[in-house]
C-alpha positions in Angstrom: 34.2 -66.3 -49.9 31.8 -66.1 -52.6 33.2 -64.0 -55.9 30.8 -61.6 -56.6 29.3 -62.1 -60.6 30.3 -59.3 -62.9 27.9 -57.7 -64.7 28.1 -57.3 -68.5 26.0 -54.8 -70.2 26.1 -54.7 -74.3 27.5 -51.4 -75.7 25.2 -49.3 -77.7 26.3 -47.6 -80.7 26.7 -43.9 -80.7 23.5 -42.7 -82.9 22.1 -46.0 -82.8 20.3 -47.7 -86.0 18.9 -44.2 -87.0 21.8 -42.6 -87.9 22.8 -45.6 -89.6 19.2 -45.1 -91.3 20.0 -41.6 -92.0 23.6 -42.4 -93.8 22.1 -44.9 -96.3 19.8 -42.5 -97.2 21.7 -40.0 -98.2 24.6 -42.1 -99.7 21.1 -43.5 -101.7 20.6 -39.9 -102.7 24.0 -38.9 -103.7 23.8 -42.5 -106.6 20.1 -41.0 -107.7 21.4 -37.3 -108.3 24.4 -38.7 -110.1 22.2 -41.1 -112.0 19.9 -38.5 -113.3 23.3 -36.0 -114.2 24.1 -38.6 -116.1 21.4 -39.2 -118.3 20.6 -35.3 -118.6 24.6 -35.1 -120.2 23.7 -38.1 -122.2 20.3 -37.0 -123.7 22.2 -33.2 -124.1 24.6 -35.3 -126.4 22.1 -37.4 -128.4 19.8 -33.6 -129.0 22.8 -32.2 -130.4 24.2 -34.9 -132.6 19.8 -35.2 -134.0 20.3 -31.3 -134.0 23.8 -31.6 -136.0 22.2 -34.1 -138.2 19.0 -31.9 -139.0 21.3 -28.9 -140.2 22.9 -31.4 -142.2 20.1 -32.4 -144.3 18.9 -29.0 -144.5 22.0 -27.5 -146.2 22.4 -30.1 -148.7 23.9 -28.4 -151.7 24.1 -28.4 -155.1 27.1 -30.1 -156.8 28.9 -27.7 -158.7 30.0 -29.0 -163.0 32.7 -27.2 -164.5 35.7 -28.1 -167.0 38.9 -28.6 -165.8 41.2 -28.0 -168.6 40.4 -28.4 -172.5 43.2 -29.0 -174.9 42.4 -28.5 -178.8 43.1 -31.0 -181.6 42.9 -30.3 -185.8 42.1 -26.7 -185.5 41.4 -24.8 -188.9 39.5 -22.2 -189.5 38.8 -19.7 -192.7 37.9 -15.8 -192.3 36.6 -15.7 -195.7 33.9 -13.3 -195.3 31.7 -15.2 -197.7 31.9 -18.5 -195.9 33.6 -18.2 -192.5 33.7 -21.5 -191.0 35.9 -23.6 -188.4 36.5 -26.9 -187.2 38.5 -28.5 -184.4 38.3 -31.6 -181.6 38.2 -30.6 -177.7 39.7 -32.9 -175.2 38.0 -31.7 -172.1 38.6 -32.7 -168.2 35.5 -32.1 -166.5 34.7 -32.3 -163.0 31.8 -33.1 -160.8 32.4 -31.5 -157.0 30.1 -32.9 -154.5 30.4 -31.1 -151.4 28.0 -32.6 -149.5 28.0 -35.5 -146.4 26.5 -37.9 -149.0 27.3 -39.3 -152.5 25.6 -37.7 -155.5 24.8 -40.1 -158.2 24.0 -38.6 -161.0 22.5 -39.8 -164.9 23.2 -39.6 -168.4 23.7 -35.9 -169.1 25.0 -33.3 -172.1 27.6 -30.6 -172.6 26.2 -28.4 -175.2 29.0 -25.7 -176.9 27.5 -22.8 -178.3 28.5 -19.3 -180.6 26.8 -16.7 -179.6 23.8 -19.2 -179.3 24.3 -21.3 -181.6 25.0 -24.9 -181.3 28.6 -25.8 -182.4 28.7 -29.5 -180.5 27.7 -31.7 -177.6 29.7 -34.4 -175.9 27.9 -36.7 -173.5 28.4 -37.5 -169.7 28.1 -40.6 -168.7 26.0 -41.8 -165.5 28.4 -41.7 -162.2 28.7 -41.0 -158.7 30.7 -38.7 -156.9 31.3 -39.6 -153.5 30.9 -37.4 -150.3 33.0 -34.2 -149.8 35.2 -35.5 -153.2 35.3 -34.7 -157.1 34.2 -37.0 -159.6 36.9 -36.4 -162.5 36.0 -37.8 -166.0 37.3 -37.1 -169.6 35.0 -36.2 -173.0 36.1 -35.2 -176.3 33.9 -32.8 -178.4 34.1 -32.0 -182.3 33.5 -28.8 -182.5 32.4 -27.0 -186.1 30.7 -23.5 -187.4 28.3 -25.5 -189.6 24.7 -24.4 -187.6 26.8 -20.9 -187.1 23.6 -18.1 -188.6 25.6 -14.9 -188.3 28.5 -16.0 -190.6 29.6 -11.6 -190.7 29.8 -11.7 -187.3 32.0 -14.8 -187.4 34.6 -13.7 -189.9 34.9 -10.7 -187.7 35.5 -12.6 -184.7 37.7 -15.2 -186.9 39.8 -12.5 -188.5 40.4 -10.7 -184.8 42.5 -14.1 -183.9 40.1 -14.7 -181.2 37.3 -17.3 -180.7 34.8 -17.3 -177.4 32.2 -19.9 -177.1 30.4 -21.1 -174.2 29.9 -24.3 -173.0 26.4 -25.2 -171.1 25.2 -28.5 -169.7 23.1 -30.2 -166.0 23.0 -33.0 -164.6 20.6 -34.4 -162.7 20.6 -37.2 -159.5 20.6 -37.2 -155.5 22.4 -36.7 -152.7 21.7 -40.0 -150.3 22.7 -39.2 -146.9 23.3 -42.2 -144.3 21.5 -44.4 -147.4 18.2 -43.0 -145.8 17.4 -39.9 -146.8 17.6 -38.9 -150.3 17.3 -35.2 -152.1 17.1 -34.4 -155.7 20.0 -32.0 -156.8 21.3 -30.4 -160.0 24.7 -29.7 -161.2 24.6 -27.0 -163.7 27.6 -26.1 -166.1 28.0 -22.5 -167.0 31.7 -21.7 -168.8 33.4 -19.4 -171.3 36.1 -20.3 -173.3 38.5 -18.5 -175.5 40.4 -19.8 -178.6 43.5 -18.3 -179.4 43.0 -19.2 -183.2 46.8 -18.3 -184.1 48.6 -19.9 -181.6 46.1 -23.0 -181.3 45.3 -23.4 -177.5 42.6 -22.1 -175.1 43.7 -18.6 -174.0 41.5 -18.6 -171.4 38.5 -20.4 -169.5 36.2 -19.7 -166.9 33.5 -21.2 -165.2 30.6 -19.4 -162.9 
């Protein structure tokens, strides 16, 4: 006897092509929305670092000049009240702190010691830098004398108390140079007081606003 022929018929996929359709789409979908999360975090992080950078420049400060420590050399002095007069050498550590994200770099500048207002000697600063968030440290020696002193009976008072106080004043000027592209003028301005005990030869004390 004849075998009967078996039929084959294919087997169709559960869903078909649609939902096959349907799953690229949304696994399509899902790479887009993680895509764009991505570069919304990214361009967060780049307007905070421009933002961070912008309060940067905006806050750029002023270096701040002071002495350090001042040791004296050949003091003598007279409290003659007729001629009052003194004499002596500072050697001075002054300091130059730049607190700023960018070096300061700074010119030729003067420290000007006064009495009471007047002039009793200048030392000069020479041209430097100070480098970012650091303290440029440098050394000067002054000769300081009474011999442009006008109020000499105010003097021999001051000599004969055993005390001496005179004030030491000077600026320099540069700029602060952020990321060697942006550059703003600053001043550093020197503002101390310092007192000389005359008997025991040494700076009693010293202070700088």
């Amino acid at each position: 006897m004849a075998q009967k022929k078996q039929q084959v018929y294919p087997i169709e996929l559960i869903g078909g092509p649609a939902k096959l359709d349907i799953e690229s789409e949304e696994l399509h979908r899902t790479k887009c929305t993680r895509y764009i999360a991505y570069l919304a975090i990214f361009a967060l992080f780049e307007t905070m670092v421009i933002l961070v950078c912008l309060i940067t420049l905006m806050r750029i400060k002023s270096p701040k000049f002071q002495l350090r420590a001042v040791s004296i050399e050949h003091l003598n002095y007279s409290s003659n009240t007729t001629s009052p007069s003194f004499n002596m050498r500072f050697n001075a550590k002054i300091a130059v702190k730049n607190s700023n994200f960018g070096h300061f770099k700074f010119k030729n500048g003067t420290i000007t010691l006064t009495y009471r207002g007047d002039p009793v000697g200048d030392a000069s600063v020479s041209k430097a830098q100070a480098r970012a968030r650091s303290t440029k440290k440098m050394n000067v020696t002054v000769d300081v004398n009474s011999n442009h002193v006008l109020s000499k009976l105010r003097l021999a008072k001051d000599l004969k108390s055993g005390y001496l106080m005179l004030t030491s004043q000077g600026k320099l000027s540069g700029k602060v140079n952020l990321m060697k592209m942006v550059k703003r003028r600053r001043y550093a301005h020197m503002n101390c007081t310092i007192i000389i005990n005359l008997v025991r030869k040494f700076i009693q004390d010293l202070k700088c606003i």
